[in-house]
MARLODO-923493 format. One record per residue: x, y, z of N, C-alpha, C in turn. Coordinates in pm, whole numbers, plus 50000, padded with zeros to 5 digits. Atoms other than C-alpha are relative to their C-alpha. Layout:
N
X	Y	Z	X	Y	Z	X	Y	Z;
...
//
This chain:
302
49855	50022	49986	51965	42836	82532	50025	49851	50015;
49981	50117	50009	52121	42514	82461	50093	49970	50116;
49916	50044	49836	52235	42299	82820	50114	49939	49930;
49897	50114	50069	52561	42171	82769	49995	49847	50081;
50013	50175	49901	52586	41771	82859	50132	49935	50040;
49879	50050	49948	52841	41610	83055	50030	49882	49898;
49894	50100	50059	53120	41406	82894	49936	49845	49964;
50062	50138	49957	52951	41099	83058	49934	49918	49919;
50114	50020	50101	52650	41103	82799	50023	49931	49891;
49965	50057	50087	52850	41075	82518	50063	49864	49992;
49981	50141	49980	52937	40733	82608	49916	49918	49979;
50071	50138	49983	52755	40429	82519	50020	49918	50097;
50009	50097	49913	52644	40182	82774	50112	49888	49963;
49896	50090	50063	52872	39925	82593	50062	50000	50001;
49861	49977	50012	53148	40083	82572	50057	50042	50147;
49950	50010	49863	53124	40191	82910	50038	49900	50088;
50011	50123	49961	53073	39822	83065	50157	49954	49959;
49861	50058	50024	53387	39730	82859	50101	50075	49979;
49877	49939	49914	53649	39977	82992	49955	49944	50139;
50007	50055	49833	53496	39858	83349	50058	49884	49996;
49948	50173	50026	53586	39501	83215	50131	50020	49958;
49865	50016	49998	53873	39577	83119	50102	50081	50122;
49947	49969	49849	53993	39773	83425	49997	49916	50083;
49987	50070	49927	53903	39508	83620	50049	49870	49966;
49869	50055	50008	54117	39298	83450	50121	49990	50030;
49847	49970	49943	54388	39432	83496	50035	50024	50163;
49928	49964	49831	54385	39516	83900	49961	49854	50000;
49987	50109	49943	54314	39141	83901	50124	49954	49947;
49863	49988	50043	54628	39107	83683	50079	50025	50153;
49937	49938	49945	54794	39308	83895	49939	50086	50129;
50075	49920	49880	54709	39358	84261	50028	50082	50059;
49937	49907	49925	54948	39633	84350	49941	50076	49884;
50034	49890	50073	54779	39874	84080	49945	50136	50091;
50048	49883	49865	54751	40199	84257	49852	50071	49972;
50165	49864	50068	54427	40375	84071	49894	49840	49954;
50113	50081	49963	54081	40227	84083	49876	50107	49928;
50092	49909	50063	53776	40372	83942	49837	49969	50101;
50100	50014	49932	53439	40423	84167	49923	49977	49899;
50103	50004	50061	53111	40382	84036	49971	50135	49878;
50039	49855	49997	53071	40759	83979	50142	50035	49865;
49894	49996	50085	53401	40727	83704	50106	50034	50116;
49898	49943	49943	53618	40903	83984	50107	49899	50009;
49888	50140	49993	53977	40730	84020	50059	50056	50130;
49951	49966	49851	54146	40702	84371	50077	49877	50031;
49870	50099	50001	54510	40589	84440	49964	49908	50106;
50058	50082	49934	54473	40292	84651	50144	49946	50004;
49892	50076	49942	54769	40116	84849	49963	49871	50023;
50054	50129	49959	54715	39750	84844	50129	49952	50052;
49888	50049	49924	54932	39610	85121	49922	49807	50015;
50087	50199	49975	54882	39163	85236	49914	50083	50063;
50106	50051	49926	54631	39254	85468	49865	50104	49930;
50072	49940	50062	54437	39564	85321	49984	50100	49929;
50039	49892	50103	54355	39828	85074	49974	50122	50060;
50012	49846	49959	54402	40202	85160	49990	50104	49929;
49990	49901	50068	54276	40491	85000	50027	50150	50015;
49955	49898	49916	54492	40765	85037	49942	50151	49959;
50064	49868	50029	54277	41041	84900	49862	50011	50119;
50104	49945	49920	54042	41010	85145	50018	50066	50115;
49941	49916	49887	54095	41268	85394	49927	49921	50168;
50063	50026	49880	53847	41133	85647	50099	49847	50066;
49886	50121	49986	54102	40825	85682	50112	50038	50109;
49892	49943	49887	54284	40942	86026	50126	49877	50063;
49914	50131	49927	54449	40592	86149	50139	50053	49973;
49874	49984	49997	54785	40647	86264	50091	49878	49908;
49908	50101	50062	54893	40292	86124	50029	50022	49889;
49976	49942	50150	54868	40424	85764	50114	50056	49944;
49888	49867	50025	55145	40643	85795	50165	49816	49995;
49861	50097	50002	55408	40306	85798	49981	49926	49870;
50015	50073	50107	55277	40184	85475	50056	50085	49855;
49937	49927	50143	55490	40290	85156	49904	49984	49925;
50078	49986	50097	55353	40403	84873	50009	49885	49844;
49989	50113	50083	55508	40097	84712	49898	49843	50059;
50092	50109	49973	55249	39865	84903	50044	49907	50120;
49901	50109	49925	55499	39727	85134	49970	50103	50159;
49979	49917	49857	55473	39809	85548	50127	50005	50070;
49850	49965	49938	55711	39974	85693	50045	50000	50221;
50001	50010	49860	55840	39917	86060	50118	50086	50055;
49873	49927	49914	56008	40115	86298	50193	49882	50075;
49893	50087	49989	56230	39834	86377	50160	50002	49933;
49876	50070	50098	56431	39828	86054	50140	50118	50025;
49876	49938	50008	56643	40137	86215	50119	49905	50145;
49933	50080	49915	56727	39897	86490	50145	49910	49904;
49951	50071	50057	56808	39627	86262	50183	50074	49886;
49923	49976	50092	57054	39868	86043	50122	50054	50151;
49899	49978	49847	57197	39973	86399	50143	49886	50015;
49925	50092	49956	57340	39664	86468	50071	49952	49907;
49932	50051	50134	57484	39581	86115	50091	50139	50000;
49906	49879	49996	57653	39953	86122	50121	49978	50132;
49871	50002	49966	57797	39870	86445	50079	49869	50037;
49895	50118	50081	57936	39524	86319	50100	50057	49911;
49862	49942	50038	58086	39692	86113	50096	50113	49977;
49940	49911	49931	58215	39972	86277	50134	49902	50099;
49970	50107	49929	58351	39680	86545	50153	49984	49916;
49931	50116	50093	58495	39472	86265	50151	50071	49932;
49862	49933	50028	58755	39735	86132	50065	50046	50099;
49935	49924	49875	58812	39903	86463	50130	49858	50057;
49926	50155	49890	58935	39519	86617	50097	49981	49876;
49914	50035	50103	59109	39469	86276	50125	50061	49988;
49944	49879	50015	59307	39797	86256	50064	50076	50149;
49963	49951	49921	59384	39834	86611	50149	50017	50036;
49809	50001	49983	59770	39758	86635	50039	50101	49894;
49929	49883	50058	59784	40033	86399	50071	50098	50001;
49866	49875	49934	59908	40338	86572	50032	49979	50098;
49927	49980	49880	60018	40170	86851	50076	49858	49951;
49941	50097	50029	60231	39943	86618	50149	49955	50118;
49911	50077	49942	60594	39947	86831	49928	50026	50149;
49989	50006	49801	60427	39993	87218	49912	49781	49927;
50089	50144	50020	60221	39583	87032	50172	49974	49989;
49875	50072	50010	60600	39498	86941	50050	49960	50113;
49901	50030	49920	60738	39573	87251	49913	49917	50114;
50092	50049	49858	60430	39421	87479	49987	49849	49960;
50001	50118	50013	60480	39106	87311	50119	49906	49928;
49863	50081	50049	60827	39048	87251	50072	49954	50206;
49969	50060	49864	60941	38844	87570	50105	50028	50039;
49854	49964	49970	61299	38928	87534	50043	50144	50027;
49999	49877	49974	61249	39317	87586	49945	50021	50118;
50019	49990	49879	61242	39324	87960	49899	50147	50034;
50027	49864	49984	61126	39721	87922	49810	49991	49964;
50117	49998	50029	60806	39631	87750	49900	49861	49967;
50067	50098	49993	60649	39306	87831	49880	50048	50110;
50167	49986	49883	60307	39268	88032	50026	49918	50091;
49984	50025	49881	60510	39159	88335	49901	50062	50117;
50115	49923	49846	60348	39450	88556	49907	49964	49981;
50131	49992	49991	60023	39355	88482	49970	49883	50092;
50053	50105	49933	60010	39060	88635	50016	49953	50178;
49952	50027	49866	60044	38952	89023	50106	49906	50046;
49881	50103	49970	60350	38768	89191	49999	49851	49965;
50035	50147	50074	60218	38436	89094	50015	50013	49851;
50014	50016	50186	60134	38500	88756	50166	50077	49982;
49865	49986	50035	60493	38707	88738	50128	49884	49982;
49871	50101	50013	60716	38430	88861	49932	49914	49810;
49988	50071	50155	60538	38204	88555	50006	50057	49901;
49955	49969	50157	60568	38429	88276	50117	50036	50004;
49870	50003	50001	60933	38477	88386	50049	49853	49964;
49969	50166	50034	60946	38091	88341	49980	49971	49823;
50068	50056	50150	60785	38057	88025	50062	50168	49886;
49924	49967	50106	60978	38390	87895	50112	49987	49913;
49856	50028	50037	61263	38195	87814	49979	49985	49819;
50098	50015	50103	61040	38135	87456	50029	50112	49932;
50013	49853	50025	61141	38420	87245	49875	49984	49926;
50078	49925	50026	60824	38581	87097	50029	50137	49946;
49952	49812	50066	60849	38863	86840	49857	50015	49916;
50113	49971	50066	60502	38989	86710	50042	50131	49874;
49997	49909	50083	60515	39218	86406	49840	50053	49965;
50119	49953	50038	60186	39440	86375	49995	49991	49888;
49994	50022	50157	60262	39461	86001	49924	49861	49954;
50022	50146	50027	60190	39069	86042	49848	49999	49997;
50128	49986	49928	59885	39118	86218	49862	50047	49866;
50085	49937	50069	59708	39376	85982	49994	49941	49868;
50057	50067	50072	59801	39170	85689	49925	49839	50028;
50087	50157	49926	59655	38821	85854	49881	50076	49970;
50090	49925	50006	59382	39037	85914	49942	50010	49876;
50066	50019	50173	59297	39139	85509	50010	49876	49938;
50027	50093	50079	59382	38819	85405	49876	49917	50057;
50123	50048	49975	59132	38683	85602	49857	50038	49981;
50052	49921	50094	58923	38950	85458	49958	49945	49879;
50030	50096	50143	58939	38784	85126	49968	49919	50008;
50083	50186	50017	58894	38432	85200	49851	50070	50063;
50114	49992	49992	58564	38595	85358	49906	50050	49920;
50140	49917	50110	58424	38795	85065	50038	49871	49930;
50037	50065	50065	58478	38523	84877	49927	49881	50045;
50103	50164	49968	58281	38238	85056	49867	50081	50073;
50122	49943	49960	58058	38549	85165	49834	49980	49914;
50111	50036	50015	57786	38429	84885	49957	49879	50053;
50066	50164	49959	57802	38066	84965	49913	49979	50125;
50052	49998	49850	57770	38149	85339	49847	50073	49988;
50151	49921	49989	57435	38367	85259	49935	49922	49922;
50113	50117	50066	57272	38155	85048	49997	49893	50094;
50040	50085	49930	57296	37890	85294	49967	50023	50086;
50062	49955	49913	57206	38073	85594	49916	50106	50020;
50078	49860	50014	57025	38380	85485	50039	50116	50070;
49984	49846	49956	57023	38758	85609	50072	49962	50171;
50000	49935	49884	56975	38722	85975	50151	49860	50049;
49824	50098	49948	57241	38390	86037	50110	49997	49956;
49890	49942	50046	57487	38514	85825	50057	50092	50080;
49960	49877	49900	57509	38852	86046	50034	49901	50102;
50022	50040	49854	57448	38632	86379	50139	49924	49968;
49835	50112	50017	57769	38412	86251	50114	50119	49982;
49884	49902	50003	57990	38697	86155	50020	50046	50116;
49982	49931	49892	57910	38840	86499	50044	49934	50101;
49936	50092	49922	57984	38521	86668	50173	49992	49973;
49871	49996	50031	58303	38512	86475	50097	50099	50080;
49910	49864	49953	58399	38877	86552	50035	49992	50153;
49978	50031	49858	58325	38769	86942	50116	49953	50041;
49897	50114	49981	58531	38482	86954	50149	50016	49980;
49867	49941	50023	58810	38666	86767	50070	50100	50133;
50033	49870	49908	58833	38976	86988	50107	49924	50143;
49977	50047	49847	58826	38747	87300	50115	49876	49998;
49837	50081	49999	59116	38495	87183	50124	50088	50023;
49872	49930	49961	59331	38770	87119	50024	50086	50077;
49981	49964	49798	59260	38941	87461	50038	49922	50083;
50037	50121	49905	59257	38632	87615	49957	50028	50118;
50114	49976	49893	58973	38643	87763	49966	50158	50074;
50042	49909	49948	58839	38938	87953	50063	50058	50133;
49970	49966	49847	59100	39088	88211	49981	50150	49997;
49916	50111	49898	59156	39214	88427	49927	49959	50118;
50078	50093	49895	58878	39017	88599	50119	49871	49920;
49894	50112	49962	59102	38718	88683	49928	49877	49969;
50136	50123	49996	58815	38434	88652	50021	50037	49824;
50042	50028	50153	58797	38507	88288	50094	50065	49890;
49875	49976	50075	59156	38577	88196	50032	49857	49949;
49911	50156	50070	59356	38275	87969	50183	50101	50051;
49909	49939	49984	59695	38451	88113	50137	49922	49878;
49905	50034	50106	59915	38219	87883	50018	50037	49857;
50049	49931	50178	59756	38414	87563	50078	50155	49987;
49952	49896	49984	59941	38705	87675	50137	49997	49971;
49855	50006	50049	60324	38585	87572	50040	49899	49971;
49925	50136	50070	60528	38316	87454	49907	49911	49880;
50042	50031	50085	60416	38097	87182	49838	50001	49972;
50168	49997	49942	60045	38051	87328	49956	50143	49950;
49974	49841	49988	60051	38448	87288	49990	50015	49864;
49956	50002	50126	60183	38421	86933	49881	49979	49951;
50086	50037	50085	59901	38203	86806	49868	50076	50051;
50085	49960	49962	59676	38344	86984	49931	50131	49920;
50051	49851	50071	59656	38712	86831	50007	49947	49821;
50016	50017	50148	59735	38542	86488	49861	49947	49959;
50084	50111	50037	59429	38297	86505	49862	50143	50012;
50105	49847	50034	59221	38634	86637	49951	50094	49899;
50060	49900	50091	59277	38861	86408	49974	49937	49865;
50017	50043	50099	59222	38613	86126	49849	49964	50028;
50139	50037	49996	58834	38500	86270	49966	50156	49982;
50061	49883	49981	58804	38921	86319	49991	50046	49876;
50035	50014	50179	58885	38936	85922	49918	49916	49963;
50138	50087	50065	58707	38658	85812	49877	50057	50046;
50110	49963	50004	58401	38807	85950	49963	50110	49981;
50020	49857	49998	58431	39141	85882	49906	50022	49833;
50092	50008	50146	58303	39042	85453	49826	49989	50074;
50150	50045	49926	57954	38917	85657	49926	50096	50052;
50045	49909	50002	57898	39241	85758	49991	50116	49876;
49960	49892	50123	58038	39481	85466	49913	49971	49873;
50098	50053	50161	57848	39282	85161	49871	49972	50019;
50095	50046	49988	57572	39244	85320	49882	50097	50040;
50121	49876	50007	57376	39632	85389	49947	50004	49947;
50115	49985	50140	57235	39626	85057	49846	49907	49982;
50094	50081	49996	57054	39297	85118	49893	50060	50110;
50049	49912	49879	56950	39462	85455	49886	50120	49955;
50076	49846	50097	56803	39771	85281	49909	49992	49939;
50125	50029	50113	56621	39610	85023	49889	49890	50126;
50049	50116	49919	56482	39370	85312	49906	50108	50085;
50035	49939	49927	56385	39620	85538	49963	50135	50001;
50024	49862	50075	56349	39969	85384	49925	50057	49900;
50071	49940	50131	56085	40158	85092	50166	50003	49938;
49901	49918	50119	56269	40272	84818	50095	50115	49990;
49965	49819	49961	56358	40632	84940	50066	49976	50055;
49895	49978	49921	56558	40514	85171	50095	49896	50050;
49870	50087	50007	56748	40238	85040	50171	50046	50009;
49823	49914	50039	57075	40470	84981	50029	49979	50101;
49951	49898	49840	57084	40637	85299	50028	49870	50085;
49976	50183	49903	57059	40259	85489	50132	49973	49969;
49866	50112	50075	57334	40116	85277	50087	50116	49993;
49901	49888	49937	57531	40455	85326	50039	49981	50130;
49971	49985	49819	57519	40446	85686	50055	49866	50065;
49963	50133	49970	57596	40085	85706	50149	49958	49951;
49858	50034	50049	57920	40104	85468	50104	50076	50056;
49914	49868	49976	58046	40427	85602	50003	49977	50126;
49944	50048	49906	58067	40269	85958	50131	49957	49987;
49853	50078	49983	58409	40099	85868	50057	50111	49954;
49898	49851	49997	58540	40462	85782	49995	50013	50152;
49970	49949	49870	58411	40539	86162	50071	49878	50082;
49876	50061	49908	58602	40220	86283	50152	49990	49986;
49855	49922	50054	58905	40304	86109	50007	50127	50097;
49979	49883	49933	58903	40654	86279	50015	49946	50131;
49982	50028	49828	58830	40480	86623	50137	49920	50032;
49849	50070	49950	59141	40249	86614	50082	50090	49952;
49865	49909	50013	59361	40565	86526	49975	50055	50082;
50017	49915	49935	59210	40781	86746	50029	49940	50190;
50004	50037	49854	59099	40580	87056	50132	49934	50063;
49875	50066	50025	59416	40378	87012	50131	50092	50036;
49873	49891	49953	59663	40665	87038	49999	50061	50100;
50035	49926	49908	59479	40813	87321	50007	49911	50127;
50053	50096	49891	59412	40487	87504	50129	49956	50029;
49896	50052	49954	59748	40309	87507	50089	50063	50013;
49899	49936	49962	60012	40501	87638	50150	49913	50030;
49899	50079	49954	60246	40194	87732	49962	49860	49978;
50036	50133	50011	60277	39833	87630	49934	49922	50114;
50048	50091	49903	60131	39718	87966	49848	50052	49961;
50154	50018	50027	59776	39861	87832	49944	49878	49882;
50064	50065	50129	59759	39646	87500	49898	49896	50081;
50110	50062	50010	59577	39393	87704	49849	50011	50023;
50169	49949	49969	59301	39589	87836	49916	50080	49890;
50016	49956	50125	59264	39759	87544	49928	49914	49944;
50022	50114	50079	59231	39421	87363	49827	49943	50067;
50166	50065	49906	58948	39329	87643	49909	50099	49983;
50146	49868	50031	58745	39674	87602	49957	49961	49865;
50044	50025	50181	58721	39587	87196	49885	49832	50023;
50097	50079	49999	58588	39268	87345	49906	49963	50077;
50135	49927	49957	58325	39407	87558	49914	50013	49919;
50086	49975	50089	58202	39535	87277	49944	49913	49896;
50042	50112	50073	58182	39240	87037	49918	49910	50101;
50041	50090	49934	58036	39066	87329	49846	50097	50007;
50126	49898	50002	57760	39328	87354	49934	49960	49874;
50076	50013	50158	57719	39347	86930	49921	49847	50009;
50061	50148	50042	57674	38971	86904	49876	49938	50127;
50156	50053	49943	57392	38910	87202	49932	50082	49977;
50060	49911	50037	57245	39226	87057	49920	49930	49874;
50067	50075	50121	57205	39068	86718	49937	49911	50019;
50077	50178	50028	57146	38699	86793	49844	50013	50098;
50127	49956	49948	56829	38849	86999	49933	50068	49948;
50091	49930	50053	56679	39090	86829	50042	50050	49830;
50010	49981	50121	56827	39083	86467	49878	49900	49912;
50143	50107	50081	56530	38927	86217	50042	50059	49828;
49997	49946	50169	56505	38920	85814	49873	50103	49998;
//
C-alpha cells in the first residue's frame, strides 16, 4: 500500500527558503502584521504593541495585562473612560450654564430689572447690602433672557470657528483645560462669585449696570467655550479608544449637551420658584464648573 506524503515534501528547499524570505520581508516592512509563520510552517496571529509581541493563540498565555491590548496593536487603558467623563460633563455643563434663563425667562427679567420693586434680589441680601442696592437702584436695569441666550450662540460661533486654530496650537488636553477655565470664569462672573458665602460674593454683579455687564460678559465666555468641548470628542476617541469603540465615546460625549439642555429645563423649573433664587442658582452651576475644571486641569492627559 502506497503511504501518502505530506504537502511539505512537495516543496523544494528553494522555494521554501524564498517564501521565508519573503515573509520576512514583509513583517519587517510592516511591524504591525498580525500572522507569522513558526519553523514547523504553522502561522500564529501575533499583536505587536511598542513594547512587545503577543501571541494570542497560545492558550498557555494567562497574564491579565493582555486583555488591554487591542487587536489593532495599540494598549488600551482604563483611564480613557475617565478622560471621556470629564469631556461629557463639559459638555453637559456648557449647555446647561448656557440655556439656563430658559424656563425661568420672566422670574431672570424680573430679578434683574431694578425698577420692579416685586422682583429684585433685595431680600437676599442683609441691611447693609439692602440700603446700597437701594442707592445704586436708581440705575434702571432691564435684562432680556432672549438677549442672553442669543449672546450665548453667538459666542458659540466665534468659538467653532477659532476652535481649529485654538487646537492646533494647544492640542487635545489644553484646549479642554482652556474651555474649562473659560466655562469657570463665565459661570462665576455671572453669579458673581459664589453666594451666599459672603467672602466670595461681588454683590454689585447682582443689579444695576455692573449686573448688566456682568451676565452679558458671562454668558458670552460660557459660549465661547462650549465649541472646545463639542468639536472636540472625536479627537478624544481616536486618542484614547480601539476602534470598536470609537462611536459609542463620541456618542456619549455629543449626546451630553442633549442631557444639559434637559437639566436647564428641568432643574431650572423645579429649582427657581422666585426671582430671589436666580442667584443661587447661578452659584450652584458654578460649583460645578469649579469642580469640572480642577477635575480636568489634574487629571485630563492626551
Amino acid at each position: 500500500m502506497r503511504s501518502r506524503r505530506s504537502p511539505n515534501q512537495y516543496v523544494s528547499p528553494e522555494r521554501s527558503n524564498n517564501a521565508q524570505q519573503q515573509l520576512e520581508s514583509r513583517l519587517a516592512y510592516n511591524p504591525l502584521s498580525q500572522y507569522e509563520f513558526d519553523s514547523n510552517g504553522n502561522d500564529h496571529n501575533l499583536i505587536h504593541s511598542p513594547t512587545n509581541v503577543i501571541d494570542i493563540n497560545n492558550t498557555n498565555n494567562n497574564d491579565n495585562s493582555n486583555n488591554n491590548i487591542s487587536r489593532c496593536g495599540y494598549r488600551i487603558y482604563r483611564a480613557r473612560w475617565l478622560m471621556l467623563f470629564y469631556l461629557s460633563l463639559l459638555n453637559l455643563l456648557s449647555d446647561w450654564a448656557g440655556l439656563s434663563v430658559a424656563p425661568i425667562a420672566t422670574l431672570t427679567s424680573r430679578a434683574y430689572n431694578s425698577q420692579d420693586g416685586e422682583g429684585d434680589n433685595s431680600g437676599y441680601y442683609n441691611n447693609n447690602q439692602q440700603q446700597q442696592y437701594q442707592q445704586q437702584a436708581t440705575t434702571t436695569m432691564y435684562i432680556q433672557p432672549e438677549t442672553l441666550v442669543t449672546i450665548f450662540l453667538v459666542a458659540s460661533s466665534v468659538g467653532t470657528a477659532l476652535e481649529p486654530w485654538i487646537l492646533s496650537r494647544l492640542g487635545l488636553r489644553r484646549t479642554i483645560v482652556f474651555g474649562a477655565f473659560c466655562n469657570m470664569v463665565g459661570s462665576l462672573v455671572k453669579s458673581g462669585g459664589l453666594p451666599p458665602i459672603t467672602a466670595l460674593t461681588v454683590s454689585s454683579f447682582h443689579h444695576g449696570m455692573y449686573g448688566k455687564f456682568a451676565l452679558y460678559f458671562g454668558f458670552f465666555l460660557v459660549g465661547f467655550a462650549q465649541p472646545l468641548f463639542q468639536c472636540t470628542p472625536a479627537l478624544l476617541s481616536a486618542s484614547w479608544f480601539p476602534e470598536e469603540e470609537r462611536t459609542l465615546a463620541t456618542s456619549i460625549a455629543l449626546n451630553s449637551n442633549q442631557i444639559g439642555v434637559g437639566c436647564a429645563f428641568i432643574v431650572g423649573a423645579l429649582y427657581v420658584q422666585s426671582p430671589s433664587q436666580i442667584v443661587n442658582y447661578f452659584s450652584l452651576l458654578s460649583v460645578f464648573s469649579i469642580l469640572a475644571f480642577v477635575g480636568t486641569a489634574l487629571q485630563l492627559d492626551d
